[in-house]
C-alpha positions in Angstrom: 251.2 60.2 96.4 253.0 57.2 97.3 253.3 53.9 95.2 250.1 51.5 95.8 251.1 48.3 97.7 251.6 44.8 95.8 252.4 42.2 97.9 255.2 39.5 97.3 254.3 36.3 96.1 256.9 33.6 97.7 258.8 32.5 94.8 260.2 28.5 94.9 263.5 27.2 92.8 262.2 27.7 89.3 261.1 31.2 90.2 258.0 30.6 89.0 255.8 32.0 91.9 254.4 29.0 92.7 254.9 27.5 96.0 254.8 23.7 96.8 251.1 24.0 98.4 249.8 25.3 94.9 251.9 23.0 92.4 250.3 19.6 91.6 252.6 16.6 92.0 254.5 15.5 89.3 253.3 12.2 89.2 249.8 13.2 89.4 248.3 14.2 86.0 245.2 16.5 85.8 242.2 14.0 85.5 240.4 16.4 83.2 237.9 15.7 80.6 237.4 18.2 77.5 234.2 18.2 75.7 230.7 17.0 76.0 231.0 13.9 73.8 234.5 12.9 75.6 232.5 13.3 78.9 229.5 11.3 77.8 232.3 8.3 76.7 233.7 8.7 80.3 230.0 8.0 81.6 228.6 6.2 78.8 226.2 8.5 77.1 225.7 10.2 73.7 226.6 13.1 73.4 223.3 14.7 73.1 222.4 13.0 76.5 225.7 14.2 78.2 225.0 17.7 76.8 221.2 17.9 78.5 222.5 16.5 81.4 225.2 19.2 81.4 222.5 22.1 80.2 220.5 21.1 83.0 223.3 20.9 85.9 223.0 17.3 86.8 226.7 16.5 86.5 230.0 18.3 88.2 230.8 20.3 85.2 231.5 23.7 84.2 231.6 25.8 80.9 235.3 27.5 80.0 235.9 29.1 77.3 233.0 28.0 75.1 233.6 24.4 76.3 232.2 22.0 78.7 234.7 20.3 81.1 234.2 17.9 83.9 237.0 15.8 86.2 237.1 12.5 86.0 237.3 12.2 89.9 234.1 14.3 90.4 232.2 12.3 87.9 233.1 8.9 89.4 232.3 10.6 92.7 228.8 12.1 91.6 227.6 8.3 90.3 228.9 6.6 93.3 227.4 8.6 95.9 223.6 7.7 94.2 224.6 4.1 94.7 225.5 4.7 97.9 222.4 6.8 98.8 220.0 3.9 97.9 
């Protein structure tokens, strides 16, 4: 029986296996947003409105690991194209 394949993974300088496609630049942070009462301050809503807003789907957001999450980019983007749509 011979050994099952794995491919290579091209490794950079660090040796990390990350190449410079998947690394995020260093100068731009992850615009990330923990929590449904920290994404309800980003959009101006209680908590208990962000969360049935986020129970029912109606913003970019996903559960992970027990906890909702949203980017910051996406939920600019999601309120702005309903302004734009009018």
């Amino acid at each position: 029986m011979s050994a099952p394949y794995l491919p290579t993974q091209p490794k950079n300088d660090d040796g990390c296996g990350l190449t410079e496609s998947t690394k995020l630049p260093e100068n731009r942070p992850l615009d990330l947003v923990w929590g449904a009462a920290a994404i309800g301050a980003v959009i101006n809503r209680t908590p208990k409105q962000t969360f049935h807003l986020l129970e029912n789907n109606q913003l970019p957001a996903r559960k992970s690991g027990g906890k909702w999450v949203a980017s910051r980019r996406l939920l600019r983007d999601h309120f702005e194209a309903g302004f734009s749509a009018e």
